[in-house]
N, C-alpha and C positions, 0 to 999 in steps of 0.2 A: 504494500500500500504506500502511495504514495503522502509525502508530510502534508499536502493539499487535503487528504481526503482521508484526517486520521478519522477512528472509531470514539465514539463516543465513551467516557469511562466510566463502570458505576462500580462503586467499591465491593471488592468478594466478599469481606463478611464485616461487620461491625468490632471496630475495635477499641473501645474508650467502654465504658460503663454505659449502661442501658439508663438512656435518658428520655426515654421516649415520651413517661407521663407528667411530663412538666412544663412543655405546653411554652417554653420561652426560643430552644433558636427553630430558625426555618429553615426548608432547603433550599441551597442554589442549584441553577441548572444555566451550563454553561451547552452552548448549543452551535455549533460552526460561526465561534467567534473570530475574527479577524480584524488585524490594525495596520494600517497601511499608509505610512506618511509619505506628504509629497515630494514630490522629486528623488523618494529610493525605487531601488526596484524592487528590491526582494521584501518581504512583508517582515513587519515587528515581531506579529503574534499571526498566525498562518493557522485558519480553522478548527481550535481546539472547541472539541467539546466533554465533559466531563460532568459529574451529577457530588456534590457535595451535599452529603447528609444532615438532616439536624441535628442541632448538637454535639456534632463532635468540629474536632482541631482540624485541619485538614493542611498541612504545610508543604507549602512551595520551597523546591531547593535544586538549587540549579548554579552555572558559572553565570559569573559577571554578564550583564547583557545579552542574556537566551531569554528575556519575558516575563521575568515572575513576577516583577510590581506592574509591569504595562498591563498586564491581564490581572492584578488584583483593582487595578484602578477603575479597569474597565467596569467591575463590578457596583459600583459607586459611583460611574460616569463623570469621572474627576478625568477620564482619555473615555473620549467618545470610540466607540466601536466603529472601523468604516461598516461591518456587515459582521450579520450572528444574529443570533438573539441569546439575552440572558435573564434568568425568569428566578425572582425570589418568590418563592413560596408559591408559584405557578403567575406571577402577575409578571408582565412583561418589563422591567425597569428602563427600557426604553420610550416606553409612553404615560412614564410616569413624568412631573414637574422635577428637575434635577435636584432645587435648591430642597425641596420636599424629601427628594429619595434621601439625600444626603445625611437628614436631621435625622431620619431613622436608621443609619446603619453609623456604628459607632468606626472610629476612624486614630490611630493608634501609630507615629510614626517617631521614628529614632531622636532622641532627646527629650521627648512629651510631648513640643510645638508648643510648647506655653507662650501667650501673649505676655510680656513681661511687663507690660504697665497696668495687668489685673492682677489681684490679689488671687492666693491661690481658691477660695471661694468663688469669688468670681469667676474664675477660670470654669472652674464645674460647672458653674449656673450658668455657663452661658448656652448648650439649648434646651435645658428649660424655659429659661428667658424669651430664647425666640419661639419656642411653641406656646408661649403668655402663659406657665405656671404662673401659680399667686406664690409671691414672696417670699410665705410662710412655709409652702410644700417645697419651696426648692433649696429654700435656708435646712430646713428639716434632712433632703435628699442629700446636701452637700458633708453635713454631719456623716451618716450613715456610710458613706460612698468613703470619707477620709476613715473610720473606722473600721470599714472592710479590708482597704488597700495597708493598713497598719498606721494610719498617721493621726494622732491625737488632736483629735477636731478642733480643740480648744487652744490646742499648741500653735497650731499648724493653717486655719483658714484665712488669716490676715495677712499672711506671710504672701512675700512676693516671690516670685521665681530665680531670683537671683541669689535669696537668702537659704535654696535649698541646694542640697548635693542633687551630684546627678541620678543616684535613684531617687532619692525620696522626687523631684520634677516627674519622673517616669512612671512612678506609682502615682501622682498627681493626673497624669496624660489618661491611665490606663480610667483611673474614678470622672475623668471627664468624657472618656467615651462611652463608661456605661451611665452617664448623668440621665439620661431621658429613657433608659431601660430601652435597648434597642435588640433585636433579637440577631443579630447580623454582628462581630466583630472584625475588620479591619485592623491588621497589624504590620508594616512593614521596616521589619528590620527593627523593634522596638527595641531592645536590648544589643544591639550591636555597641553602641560606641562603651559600655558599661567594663568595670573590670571586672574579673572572671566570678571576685566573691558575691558581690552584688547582683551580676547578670542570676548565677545560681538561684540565690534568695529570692528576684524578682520572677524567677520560669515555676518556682516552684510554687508564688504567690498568684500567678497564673493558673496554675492547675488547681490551684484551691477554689479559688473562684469560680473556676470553670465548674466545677466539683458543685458547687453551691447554686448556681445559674443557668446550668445548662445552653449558654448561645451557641449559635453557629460561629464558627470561627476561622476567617482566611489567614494565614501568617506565612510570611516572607521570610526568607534566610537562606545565607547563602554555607551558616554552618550545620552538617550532616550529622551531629550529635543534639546538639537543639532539637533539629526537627524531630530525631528520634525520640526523645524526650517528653517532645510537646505533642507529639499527633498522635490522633488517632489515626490515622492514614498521613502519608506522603506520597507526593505527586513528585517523581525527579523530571525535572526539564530539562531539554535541549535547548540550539537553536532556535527560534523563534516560536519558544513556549511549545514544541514538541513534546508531548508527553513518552518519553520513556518507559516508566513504569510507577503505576499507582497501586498503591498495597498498605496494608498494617507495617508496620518500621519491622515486625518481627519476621516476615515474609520476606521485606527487603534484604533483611541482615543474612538469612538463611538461604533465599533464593537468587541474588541479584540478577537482573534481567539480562545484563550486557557487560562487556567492559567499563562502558564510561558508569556504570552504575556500581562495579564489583570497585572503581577511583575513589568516588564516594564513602564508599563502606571503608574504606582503606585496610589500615591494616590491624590486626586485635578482632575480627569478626566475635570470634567466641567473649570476650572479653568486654565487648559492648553490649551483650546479653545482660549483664550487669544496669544498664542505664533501661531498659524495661521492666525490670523489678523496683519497687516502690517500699521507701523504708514503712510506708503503713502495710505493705503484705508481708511483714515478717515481725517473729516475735521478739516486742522489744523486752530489754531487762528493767530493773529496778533499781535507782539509786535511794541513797538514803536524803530526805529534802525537808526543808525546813523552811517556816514561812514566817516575812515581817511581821512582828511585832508579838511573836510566840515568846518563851523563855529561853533564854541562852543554854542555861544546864539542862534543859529539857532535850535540847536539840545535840546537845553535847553527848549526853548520855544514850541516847536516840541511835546516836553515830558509832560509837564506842562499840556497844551492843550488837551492833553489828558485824561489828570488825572491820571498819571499813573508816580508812583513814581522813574522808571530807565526803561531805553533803552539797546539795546544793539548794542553796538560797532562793527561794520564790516571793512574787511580790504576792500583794491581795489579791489579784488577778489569776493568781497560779502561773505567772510567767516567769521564766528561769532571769535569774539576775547575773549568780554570781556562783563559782564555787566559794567553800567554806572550809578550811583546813580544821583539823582540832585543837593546833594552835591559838587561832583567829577564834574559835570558838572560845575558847577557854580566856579568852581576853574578856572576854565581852562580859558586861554586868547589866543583870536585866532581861527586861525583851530586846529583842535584835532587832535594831535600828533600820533604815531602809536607804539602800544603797543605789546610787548610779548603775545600771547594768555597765558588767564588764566587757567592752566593744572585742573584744580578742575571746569571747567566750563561744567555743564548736559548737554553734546548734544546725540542725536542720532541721523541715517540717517535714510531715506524712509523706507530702507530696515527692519528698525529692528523691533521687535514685540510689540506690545502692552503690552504685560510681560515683556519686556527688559524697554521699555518707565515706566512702575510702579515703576520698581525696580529704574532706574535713577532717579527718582522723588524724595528716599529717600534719595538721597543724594543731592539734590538741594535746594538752601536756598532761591529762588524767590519761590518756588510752581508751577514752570512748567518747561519743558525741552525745548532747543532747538533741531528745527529740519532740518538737512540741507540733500543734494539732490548729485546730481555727481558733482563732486573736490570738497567735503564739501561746495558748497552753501547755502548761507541763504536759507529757505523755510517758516517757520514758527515757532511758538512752541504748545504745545502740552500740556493741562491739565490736570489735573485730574480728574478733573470731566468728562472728554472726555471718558478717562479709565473706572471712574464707570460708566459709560452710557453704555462703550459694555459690562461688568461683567453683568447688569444687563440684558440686550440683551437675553445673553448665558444663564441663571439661568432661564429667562422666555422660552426660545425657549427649556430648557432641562426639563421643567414643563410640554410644550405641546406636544413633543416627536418632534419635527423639528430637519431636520438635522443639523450638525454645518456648520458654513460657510467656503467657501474656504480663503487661503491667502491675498484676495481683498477685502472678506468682500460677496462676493456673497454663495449663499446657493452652499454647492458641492453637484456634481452627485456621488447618489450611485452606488455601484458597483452592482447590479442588474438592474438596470435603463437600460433598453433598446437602450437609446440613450447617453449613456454614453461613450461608446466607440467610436462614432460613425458609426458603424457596421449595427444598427440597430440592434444586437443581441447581449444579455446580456455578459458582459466581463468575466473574468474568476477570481471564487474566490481566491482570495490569502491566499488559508486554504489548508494544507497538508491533503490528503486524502487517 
């Protein structure tokens, strides 16, 4: 077949969490799209059609300049289509009002895009504002929305964008695009300019949400651990938005379609099994934890009893602060005082990977990470030995030819599996043909 006249892709079997009864993202339906500027000859984006599910992540990853933001814009008519049709939720968004389409699909791109002369509230309200929310529901929404993303609404909504790092702007970007509840997310390249600890924290506060929200979600990247990370599918692209191969990350990892897709996966296949296991599908342990404003000798003895030489410090909230030696303990007279969280302190959430959980380990100086849950709650921590138990898992299951497991830890259905799609009939390869 030729690149003119690819196949339409609809994904083999669902691969994120079953979202179906919640009623927030929609589906896209990309349909012989094509963009064609003037005076080139060869086309931008050359007839791609493809069916993105609702609800789940669906990420574009591809080289420099093959299409993946020209065709995520196109979605939002931010790049008019020359020809195609592209259908949210079956409605044509081509004859929909643009400045309309826009307000309902949220829109998410590298640095936040913050206006720098609004205040970080203002930033969020701005469209509520234009759809004429009253004051009070969008003052309300802008709370709610910094509370999600982690930023203390009382701390944090007068503040201007210059007064923030560059995640906390990104978590800013991320609570303005879902400001008006839009069932559609736009993302391109949101975490790119980030450093690597941050980008982490922010992919994993990503999946939480997502967790929590269920939208549809387009996301850009041109890094092939991200996407694995983040999708429920990946769509790898060529030239001119060529679909290569669309699939579950666990089918790419195991099956790659071609060479430019086995470039991708590079090198560690088995080893990036690791970043499809999710530190909430494994069992975490128990440290010994202590909380502001309890008694020192209480929490001293607590620890002791254990045998275990520091605890770790939780606020009122249940969110981890701080380790506690029995030194430090044994200092203290009274209830335990409440402390600055320690910026150097290994946490990760539920969300993040068991490759993310490794990595944090080498920078933690007990030998385990903390692991916290939504509004960063205590949950547990996480050791390493935990880590080499699935490395060894993956290394025996890729001995006996078993398939890898999905992000929970359960074996994924392949994409010939009959009952994969639920159809009863085999889903559709995601190999250009």
């Amino acid at each position: 077949m030729s690149e003119s006249t690819q196949q339409s892709y609809r994904p083999s079997r669902a691969g994120g969490a079953d979202r179906s009864g919640n009623g927030h993202g929609v589906p896209i339906e990309l349909v012989g799209v094509t963009k064609r500027y003037p005076g080139q000859r060869a086309a931008a984006v050359d007839n791609v059609s493809m069916h993105v599910p609702a609800g789940e992540i669906v990420v574009f990853v591809g080289p420099s300049g093959c299409g993946k933001t020209t065709t995520m814009k196109m979605i939002n008519r931010l790049i008019e289509p020359t020809s195609g049709q592209i259908l949210l939720d079956g409605d044509d968004v081509g004859r929909r009002n643009a400045d309309d389409l826009r307000r309902g699909i949220g829109y998410v791109i590298q640095a936040g895009g913050l206006f720098p002369h609004l205040t970080v509230g203002a930033n969020i309200g701005l469209v509520p504002g234009l759809l004429k929310w009253k004051s009070s529901r969008t003052a309300e929404r802008v709370d709610e929305l910094l509370d999600m993303v982690g930023l203390d609404p009382a701390q944090y909504r007068d503040r201007y964008p210059r007064e923030l790092s560059g995640g906390q702007q990104q978590r800013v970007g991320v609570a303005r695009a879902l400001a008006a509840d839009p069932p559609v997310l736009l993302m391109d390249e949101p975490f790119g300019a980030l450093d690597p600890i941050t980008r982490q924290h922010l992919q994993d506060e990503l999946l939480r949400i997502q967790e929590e929200l269920g939208k549809t979600i387009v996301f850009v990247t041109h890094d092939f651990d991200e996407a694995v990370k983040l999708g429920d599918r990946i769509a790898v692209l060529a030239e001119r938005s060529r679909i290569v191969q669309y699939d579950t990350p666990a089918e790419i990892l195991s099956n790659p379609a071609d060479e430019s897709v086995e470039g991708f996966v590079g090198a560690g296949a088995a080893l990036k099994q690791l970043t499809l296991r999710r530190v909430g599908g494994v069992e975490l342990d128990e440290a010994v934890t202590a909380t502001v404003g309890e008694q020192a000798n209480e929490a001293l003895a607590r620890t002791r009893a254990a045998g275990r030489e520091n605890c770790i410090l939780l606020d009122e909230r249940r969110r981890p602060v701080r380790w506690l030696s029995l030194r430090e303990l044994g200092r203290e007279r009274g209830s335990l005082a409440a402390r600055r969280r320690d910026e150097g302190l290994a946490v990760v959430g539920t969300q993040a990977t068991l490759n993310d959980a490794l990595d944090t380990m080498l920078t933690s100086s007990h030998g385990v990470v903390v692991v916290t849950g939504r509004r960063d709650t205590y949950q547990g921590v996480i050791r390493v030995e935990t880590v080499m138990n699935a490395i060894q898992e993956l290394q025996s299951g890729a001995q006996s030819g078993a398939h890898p497991a999905g992000p929970g830890g359960e074996p994924a259905a392949r994409p010939d599996d009959p009952s994969a799609d639920g159809s009863g009939t085999a889903g559709t390869a995601g190999v250009a043909r």
